[in-house]
N, C-alpha and C positions, 0 to 999 in steps of 0.2 A: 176568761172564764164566764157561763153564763150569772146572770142576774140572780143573785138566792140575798136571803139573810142570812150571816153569819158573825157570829158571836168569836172574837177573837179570844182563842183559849187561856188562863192564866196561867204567867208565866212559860208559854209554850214557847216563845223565843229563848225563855232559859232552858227549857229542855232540850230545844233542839240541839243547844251548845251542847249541852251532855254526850245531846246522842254522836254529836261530829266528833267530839272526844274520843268515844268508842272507835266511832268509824278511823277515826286517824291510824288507833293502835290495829284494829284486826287488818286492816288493808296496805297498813302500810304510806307512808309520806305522799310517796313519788303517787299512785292508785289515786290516795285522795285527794291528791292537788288536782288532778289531772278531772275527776268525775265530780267531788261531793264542794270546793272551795267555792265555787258560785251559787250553790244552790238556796235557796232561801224559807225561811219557814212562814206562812202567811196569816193561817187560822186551823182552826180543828172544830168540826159544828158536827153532832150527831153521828160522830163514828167514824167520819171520813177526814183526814189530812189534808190542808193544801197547801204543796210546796210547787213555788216559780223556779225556774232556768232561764238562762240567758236565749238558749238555742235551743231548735225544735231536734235534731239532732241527740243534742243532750237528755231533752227528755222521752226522747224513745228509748236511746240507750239504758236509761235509769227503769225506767217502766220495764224495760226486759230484760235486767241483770240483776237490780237491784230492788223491785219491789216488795219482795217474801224479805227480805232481811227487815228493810225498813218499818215494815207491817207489825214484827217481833218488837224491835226496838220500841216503837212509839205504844205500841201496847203494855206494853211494860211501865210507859208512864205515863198513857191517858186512860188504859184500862180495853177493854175491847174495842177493839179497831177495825171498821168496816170496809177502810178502802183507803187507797191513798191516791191523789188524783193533781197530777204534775199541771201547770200551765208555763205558758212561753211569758217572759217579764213584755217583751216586744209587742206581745197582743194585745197586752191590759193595758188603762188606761194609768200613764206615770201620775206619778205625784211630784213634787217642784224637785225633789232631791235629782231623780233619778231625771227629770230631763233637761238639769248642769250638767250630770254625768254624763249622758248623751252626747250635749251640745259640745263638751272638753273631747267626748274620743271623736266627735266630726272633726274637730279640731286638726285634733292629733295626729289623722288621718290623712286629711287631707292632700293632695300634691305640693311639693317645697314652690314651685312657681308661684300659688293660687296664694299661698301666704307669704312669698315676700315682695315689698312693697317693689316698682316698677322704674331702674333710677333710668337716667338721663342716658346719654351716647356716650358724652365724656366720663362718667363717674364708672360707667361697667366696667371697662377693661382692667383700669386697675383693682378693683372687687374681684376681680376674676384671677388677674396674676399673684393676690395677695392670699387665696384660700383654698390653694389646694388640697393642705395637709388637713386642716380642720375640717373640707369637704370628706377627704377620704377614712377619717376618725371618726366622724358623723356616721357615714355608710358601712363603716366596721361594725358600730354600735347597734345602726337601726337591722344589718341583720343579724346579730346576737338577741336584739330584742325577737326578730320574727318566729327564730330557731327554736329559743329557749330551749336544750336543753332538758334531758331528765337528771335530779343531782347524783354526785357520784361521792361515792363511799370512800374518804383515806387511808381506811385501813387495808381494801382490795389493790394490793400492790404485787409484782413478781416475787420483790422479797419476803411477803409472808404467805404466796402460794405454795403449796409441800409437792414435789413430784414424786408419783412413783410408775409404775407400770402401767395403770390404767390411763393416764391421763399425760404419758410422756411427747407423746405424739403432737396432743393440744396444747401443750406447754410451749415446745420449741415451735410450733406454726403461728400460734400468740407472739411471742420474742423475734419471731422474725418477720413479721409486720409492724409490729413496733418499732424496732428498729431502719426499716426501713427509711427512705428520706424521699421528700415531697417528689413527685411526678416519676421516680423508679418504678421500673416496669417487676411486678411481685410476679412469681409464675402461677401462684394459685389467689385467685381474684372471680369471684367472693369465696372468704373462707368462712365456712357454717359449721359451725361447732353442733353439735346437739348429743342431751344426754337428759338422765330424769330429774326429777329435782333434787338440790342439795350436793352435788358432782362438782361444783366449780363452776359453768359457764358463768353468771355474769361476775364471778372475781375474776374472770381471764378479760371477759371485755373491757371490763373496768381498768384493771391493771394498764392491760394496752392503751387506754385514755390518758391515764395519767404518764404515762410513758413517752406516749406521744406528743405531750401539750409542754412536755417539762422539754422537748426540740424545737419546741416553735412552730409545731405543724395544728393545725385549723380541723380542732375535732369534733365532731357531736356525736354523743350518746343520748337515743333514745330508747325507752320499751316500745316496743309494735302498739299496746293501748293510746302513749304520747304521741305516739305519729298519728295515730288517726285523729286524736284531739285536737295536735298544731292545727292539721291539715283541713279539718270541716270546721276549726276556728277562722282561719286564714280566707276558707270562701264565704264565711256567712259576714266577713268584715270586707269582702272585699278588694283581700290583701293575696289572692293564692298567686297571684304574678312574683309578687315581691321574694315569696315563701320560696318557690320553685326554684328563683335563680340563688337565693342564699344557699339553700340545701344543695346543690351542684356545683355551688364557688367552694366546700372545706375538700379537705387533705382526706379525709378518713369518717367514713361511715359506719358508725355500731350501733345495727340494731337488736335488741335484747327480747325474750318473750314469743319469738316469730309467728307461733301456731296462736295467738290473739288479734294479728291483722286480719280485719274482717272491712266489708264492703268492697263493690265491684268497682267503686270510681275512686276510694284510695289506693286498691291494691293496682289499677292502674297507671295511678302518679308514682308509686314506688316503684312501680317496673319500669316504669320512663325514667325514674331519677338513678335509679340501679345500671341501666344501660349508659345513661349520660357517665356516670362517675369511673364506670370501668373503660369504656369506650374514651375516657380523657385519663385514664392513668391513673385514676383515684382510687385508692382501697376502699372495699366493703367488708365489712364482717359482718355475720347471723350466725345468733344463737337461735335454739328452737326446742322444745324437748322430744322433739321426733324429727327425723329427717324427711326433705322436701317431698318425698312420694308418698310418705304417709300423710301429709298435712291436707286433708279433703278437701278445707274450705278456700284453700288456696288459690288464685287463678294456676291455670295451666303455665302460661308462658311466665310466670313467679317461679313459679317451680322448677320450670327447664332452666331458668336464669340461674338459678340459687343450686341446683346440681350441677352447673357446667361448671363452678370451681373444686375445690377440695372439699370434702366433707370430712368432719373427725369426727368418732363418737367419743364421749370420756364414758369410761368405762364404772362401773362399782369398783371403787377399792376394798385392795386386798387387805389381808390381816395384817401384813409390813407398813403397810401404807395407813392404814389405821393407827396403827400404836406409834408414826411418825406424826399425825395431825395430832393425836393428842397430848403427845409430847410436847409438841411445838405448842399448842394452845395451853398447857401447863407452865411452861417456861412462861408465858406471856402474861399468868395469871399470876406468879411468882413477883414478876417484876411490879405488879401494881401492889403485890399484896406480901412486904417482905418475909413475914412467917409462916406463911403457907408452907406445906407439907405436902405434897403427896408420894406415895412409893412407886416402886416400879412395879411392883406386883398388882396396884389399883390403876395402874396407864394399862397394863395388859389385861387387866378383867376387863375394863371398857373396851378395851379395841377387841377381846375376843367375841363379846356380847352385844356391842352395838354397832349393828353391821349395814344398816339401811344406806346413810347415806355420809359426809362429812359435817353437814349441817344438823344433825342428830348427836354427831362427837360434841359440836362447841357448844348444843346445846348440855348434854352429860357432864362438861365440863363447871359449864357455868353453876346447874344446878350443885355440883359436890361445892363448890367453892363457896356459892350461896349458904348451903347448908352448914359448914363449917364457921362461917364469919357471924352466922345468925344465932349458932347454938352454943359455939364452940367447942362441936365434939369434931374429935380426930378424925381426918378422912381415910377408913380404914376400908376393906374387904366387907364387914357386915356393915355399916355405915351407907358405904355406893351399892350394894343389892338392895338396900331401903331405900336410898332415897331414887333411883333409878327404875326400882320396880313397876311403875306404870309405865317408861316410855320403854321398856324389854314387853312390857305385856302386847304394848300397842303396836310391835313390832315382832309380833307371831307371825311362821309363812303364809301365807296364803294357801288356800286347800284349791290343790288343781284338779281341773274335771280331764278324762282324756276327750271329751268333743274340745276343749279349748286346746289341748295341745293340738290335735284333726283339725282346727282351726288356724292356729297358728303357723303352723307348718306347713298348711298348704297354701299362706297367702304369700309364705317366704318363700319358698319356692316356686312356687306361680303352678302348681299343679292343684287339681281339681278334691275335695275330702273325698267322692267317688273313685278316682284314678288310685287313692289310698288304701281301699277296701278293694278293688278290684284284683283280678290275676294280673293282671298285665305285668311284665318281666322287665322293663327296657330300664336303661339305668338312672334316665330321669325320673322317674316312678320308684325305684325298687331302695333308692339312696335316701330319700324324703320318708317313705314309710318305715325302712329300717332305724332312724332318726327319732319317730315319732313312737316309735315301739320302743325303742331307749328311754326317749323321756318319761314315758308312762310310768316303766317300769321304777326309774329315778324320781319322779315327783309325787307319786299317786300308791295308795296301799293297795293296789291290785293284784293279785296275782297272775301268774303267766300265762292260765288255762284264757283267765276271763279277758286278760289282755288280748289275746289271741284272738275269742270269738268277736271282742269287737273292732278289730281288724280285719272284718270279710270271715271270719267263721277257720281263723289260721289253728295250726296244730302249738303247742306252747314251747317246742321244740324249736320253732321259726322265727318265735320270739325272744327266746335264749341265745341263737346264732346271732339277732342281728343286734341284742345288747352286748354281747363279746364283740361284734364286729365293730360298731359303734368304740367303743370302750379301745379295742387295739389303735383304733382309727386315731382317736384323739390323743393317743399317749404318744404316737409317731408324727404327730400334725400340729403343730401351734397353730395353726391358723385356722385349722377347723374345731381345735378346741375352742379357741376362743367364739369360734360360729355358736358352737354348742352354747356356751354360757351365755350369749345374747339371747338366743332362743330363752333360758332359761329365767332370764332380766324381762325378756316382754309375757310371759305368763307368768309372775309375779308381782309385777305391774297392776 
């Protein structure tokens, strides 16, 4: 930092604790270990904040993900705040603490030759014949240390995933990499899950962790944010040699979050380590909440990589599949809480009313049970439309325009919003528009005239043919029904 005077603010190391408090709950453990556990609070002089990092790295990242949040936070408790202005700890001049810290990870770091001591001719060999094991325990260790790991949740297990139709496909593709055993050749290698938030993917990757680890097979799970953190950690220590061959030596690769890997020279070491891992037999899995073609920021050859295995979407669960999770997360509330009540007629008003996603159910759940334990009024019918009413409010449809459906539709199909509105007859043209004149009619209060004219100036007649067409189409076709309700998922989105 340059040279100023600055007045260290009272108590601003206590506040920062506050604020990392916050941080911990809105982001999350795994988020904050990963971005806010190093960061330090230094002073606050005339409006502006100064927080250190370890790595320059780190505080770019923070500067452009996290600055507006921090701005809010520390305002709140130094009052208006003019700026918040990160420096590198490695620039400043240390103080005696910080350069033992230093002089312990030189240490640390260091090569195993360069610190042990130099013995004789006669004393090596048998040093050598007597420590294999403890050598090879040592190097198990030091790369679990390089790896670390994102933690993993014991609750996300097979046995408390619920299948139903939407998500049967990524159930059994999870189970059978799972099960699989070290160096078997899987046929679909990477499998990439993707779907929206709260669907299941990382309780399937998880589960598969724990699945795996409980065989003896050599797994890491990380989020795509941890990967990049290991991995600009490991070059600015020095260490990305060590990192590279640990990551290539496990059994099974799960990366979670995928459309957050960012940079051009991580996403290239994960392409290289994605290649090494399948190219030796090793499972991959990618979660992602879009699949590889949609993900823009991706490298190219990421993408072709991570399409060349299986792709599963999970889909929205249905109304069955719904009043199955909440069933199943009521049994589970039952068990912790032996007088708990609820009927069957209050599993079915949640599962028919809250429909967004599964992690919206265990939230509905928790809050009746909360409210129950807290008041101790019955958890009835008029009880859960009270105490539920904000998260049904916040979970009104979305009002769709027909340019987003003309939008939508033409990037799924790869035909042009012009080719839409035009005459053209041919069946790649005529199949896409009749699709998009259904949706309209399905999502939007338009009527058929107006639908019509913005469709190329069509008659409303054209538009009624190809919503009956549309409609016979999908009741004779599961598979384009189901096309139909994806379209429906990504303008709701």
């Amino acid at each position: 930092m340059e040279a100023r005077s600055i007045t260290p603010a009272p108590n601003g190391r206590d506040e920062w604790e506050r604020i990392k408090a916050r941080l911990r709950v809105e982001l999350g453990e795994d988020v904050f270990t990963s971005w806010f556990a190093r960061v330090e609070f230094e002073a606050q002089d005339d409006g502006t904040v100064f927080l250190s990092v370890p790595t320059r790295f780190l505080k770019n990242w923070l500067q452009s993900r996290y600055r507006d949040r921090l701005m809010v936070l520390f305002g709140e408790s130094f009052g208006a705040i003019k700026q918040i202005e990160f420096s590198v700890r490695s620039a400043m001049r240390p103080n005696a603490a910080q350069q033992q810290r230093e002089a312990s990870d030189a240490v640390a770091q260091a090569p195993a030759r360069a610190s042990t001591p130099i013995a004789s001719n006669a004393n090596a060999r048998p040093a050598q014949a007597s420590a294999p094991n403890s050598m090879r325990v040592a190097q198990e260790a030091n790369e679990d240390d390089v790896l670390g790991g994102s933690p993993l949740d014991g609750r996300y297990s097979f046995e408390t995933f619920v299948e139903g139709r939407s998500n049967s496909l990524a159930f059994a593709a999870a189970k059978r990499v799972a099960d699989s055993r070290p160096g078997e050749a899987v046929p679909f290698n990477p499998l990439y899950l993707h779907a929206s938030v709260g669907l299941g993917k990382t309780h399937l990757l998880q589960a598969i962790a724990h699945s795996a680890r409980a065989q003896g097979r050599k797994v890491l799970y990380l989020t795509a944010e941890h990967f990049m953190f290991r991995f600009v950690s490991a070059l600015m220590a020095q260490s990305a040699i060590a990192f590279k061959e640990a990551l290539r030596g496990i059994d099974l690769l799960l990366i979670d979050d995928m459309q957050f890997l960012q940079g051009r020279q991580v996403q290239q070491e994960f392409c290289h380590t994605l290649n090494s891992l399948i190219d030796g037999a090793r499972q991959v899995v990618v979660a992602g909440d879009r699949p590889p073609s949609d993900l823009e920021t991706l490298d190219e050859r990421v993408r072709s990589r991570l399409a060349g295995g299986l792709l599963v979407e999970i889909g929205a669960p249905d109304v069955d599949l719904r009043r199955r999770i909440v069933a199943h997360r009521v049994t589970n509330a039952k068990k912790a809480s032996g007088n708990l009540e609820i009927s069957a007629a209050v599993i079915d008003w949640v599962a028919e009313n809250v429909v967004s996603s599964g992690r919206d159910l265990d939230g509905a759940v928790n809050r009746l049970v909360a409210h129950n334990q807290l008041t101790g009024q019955q958890i009835g019918l008029e009880m859960a439309e009270a105490a539920l009413r904000d998260l049904l409010r916040a979970r009104e449809p979305k009002k769709v325009k027909i340019e987003d459906i003309q939008r939508v539709v033409s990037k799924h199909f790869n035909v042009t919003k012009a080719d839409l509105l035009s005459a053209r007859r041919t069946r790649t043209v005529v199949r896409p528009r009749q699709i998009a004149m259904y949706l309209a009619k399905a999502l939007t209060p338009r009527s058929l005239p107006e639908i019509g004219r913005r469709f190329g100036n069509r008659d409303h007649t054209t538009v009624l043919h190809a919503v009956r067409k549309i409609e016979e189409m999908a009741s004779a076709d599961r598979g384009f029904a189901d096309e139909i309700e994806m379209l429906k998922r990504m303008l709701d989105a």
